[in-house]
N, C-alpha and C positions, 0 to 999 in steps of 0.2 A: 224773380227776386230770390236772394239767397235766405239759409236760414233752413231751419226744423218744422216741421209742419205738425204743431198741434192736434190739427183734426182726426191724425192717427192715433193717438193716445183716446181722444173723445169718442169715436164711432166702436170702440171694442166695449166701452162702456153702457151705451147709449142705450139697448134694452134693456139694460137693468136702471136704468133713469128713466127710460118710459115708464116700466113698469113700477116706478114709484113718483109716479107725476102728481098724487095729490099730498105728498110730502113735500117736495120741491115747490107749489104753489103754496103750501105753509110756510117756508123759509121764505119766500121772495115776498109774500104777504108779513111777515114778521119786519125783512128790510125798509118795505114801505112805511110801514107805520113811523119806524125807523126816522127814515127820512124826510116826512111829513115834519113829525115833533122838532126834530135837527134843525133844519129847512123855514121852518116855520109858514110854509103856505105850503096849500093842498093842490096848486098849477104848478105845472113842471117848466110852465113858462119863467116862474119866476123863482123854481126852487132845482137849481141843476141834479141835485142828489136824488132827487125825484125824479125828473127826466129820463137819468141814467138805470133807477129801476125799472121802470115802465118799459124801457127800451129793453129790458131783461124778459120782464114779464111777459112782453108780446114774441118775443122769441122764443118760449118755453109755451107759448100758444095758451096762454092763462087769458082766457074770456074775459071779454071788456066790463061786463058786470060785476065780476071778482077784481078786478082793479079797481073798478068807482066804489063798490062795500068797502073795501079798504082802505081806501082816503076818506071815506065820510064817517067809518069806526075812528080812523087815526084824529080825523079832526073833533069828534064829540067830544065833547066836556067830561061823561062818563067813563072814558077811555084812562087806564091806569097803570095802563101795560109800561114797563120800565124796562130797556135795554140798555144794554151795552155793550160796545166794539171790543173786541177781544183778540188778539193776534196771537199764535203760539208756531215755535219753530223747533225741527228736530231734524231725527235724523231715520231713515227707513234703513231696510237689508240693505249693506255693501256703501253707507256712507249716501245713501242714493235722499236729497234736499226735500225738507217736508214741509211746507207752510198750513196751518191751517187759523180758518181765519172764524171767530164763531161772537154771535150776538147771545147773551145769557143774561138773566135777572139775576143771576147768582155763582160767582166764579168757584167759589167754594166748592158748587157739585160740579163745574166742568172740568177746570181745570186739572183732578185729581183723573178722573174719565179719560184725558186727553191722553194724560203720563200714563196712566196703566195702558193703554194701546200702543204708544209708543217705544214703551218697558218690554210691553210681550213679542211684538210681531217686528220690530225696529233694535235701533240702538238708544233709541231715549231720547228724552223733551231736551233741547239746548236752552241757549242764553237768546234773549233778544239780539235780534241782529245776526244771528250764527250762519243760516244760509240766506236771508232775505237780502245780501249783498250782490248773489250771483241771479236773481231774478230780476226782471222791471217789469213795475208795472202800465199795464199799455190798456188800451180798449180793442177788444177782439171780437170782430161780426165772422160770420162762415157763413158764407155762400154757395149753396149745390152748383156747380159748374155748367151742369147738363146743360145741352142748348142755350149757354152762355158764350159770348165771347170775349177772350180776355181782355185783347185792347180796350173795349169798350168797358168793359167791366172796372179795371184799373182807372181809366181818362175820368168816371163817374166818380169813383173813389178817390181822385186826390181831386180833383175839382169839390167834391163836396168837404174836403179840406182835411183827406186821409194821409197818415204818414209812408203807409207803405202797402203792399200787396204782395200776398205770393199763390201761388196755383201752383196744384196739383192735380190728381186725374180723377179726381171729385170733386174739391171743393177748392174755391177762392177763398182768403184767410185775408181778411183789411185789419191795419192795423192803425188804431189813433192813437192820439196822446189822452188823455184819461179826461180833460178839460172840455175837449172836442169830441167826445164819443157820443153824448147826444144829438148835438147839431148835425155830426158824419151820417148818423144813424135814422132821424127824420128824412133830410134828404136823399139818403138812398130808400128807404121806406117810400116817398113821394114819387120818384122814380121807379117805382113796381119792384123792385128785389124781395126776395123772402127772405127769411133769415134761418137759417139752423140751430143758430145760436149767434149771441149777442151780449156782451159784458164785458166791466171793466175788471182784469183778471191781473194776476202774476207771471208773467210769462220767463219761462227758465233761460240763463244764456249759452246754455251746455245741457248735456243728457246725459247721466248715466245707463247703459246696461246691467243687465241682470242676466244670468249665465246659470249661476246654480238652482237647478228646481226647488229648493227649499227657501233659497231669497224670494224666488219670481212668486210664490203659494201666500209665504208673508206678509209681502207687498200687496199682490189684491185684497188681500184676508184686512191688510192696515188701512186703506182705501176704503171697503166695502164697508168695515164696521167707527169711523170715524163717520162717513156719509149719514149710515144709520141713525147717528146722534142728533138729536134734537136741534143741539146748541148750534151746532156746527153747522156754518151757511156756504163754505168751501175750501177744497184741499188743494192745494196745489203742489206740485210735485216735478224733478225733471227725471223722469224712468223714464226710458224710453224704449216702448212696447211696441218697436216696429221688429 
């Protein structure tokens, strides 16, 4: 299948996301709650937004006990916790598309956090809509390749009702439509696949390069310390760090 292969921008990352896995299990425990409230039931059978976290969560390998705490917090009566969806778009070194997408009780302390990163290590926060035209959003599972085969891997993937596939010499990249990324996502889970990762993302329809050492130090630097933020539950980005 044609196309950019994501996984290389995510595996140069990847230890420094291990090595903050009980941060990432806070934000994905912040979406669920999220999505409970949203959703208004604590089954995923009957609350798709919910589905689609869970199918997050077990891909980030967040224990089934910290999923069930989390919906049984989100559904208590005592639970007071108050979010909201927050989208903010700019621009990185060299014009290179920044989406970031963050849940906060309070815009007032994000939103300023967002534009000073922006301001410092970028060219600065835009207007709604500024780059979110050249990205779609899709549902994105990754597959370790190893002792996979792809026909088969693919024939799984759109029988379980996937838009597309693409292989590289790691990993398989399934792509849904954002609707269908739970249901793709159970049934290949029932079918024994693992998942690397799992979610419904922004995916770029272009990539920028980066060339001057001072943009490419920015750009991680813009990355590293948006991730760091509380608020902030993902960046998305098209650099392309191959």
């Amino acid at each position: 299948m044609s196309g950019h292969s994501k996984w290389h921008n995510i595996q140069k990352t990847k230890g420094a996301a291990d090595a903050k896995r009980s941060q990432i299990f806070t934000k994905i425990a912040r979406e669920m709650i999220v999505a409970v409230k949203t959703g208004g039931s604590g089954d995923p059978a009957n609350n798709s937004r919910l589905a689609t976290v869970i199918a997050k969560a077990k891909a980030a390998n967040m224990p089934n006990d910290n999923i069930k705490r989390t919906i049984d917090k989100a559904l208590g009566s005592g639970n007071t916790d108050s979010f909201e969806n927050v989208t903010y778009e700019g621009y990185g070194p060299n014009g290179v598309a920044v989406i970031i997408e963050a849940l906060t009780d309070n815009r007032n302390r994000t939103a300023p956090e967002v534009r000073h990163l922006l301001d410092k290590y970028g060219k600065g926060l835009g207007a709604t809509g500024c780059v979110s035209w050249s990205f779609d959003r899709k549902g994105v599972i990754v597959i370790e390749s190893e002792d996979l085969d792809e026909d088969t891997v693919m024939m799984d993937a759109l029988e379980a009702g996937a838009d597309d596939m693409q292989a590289d010499d790691e990993v398989f990249e399934v792509y849904t439509d954002p609707d269908a990324f739970a249901a793709v996502t159970e049934t290949l889970e029932k079918k024994g696949y693992v998942f690397l990762e799992a979610g419904v993302q922004m995916v770029p329809q272009n990539y920028v390069k980066l060339t001057a050492e001072d943009d490419i130090k920015n750009m991680e630097k813009l990355i590293d310390f948006l991730e760091e933020n509380d608020d902030v539950q993902a960046v998305y980005h098209n650099w392309d760090q191959d």
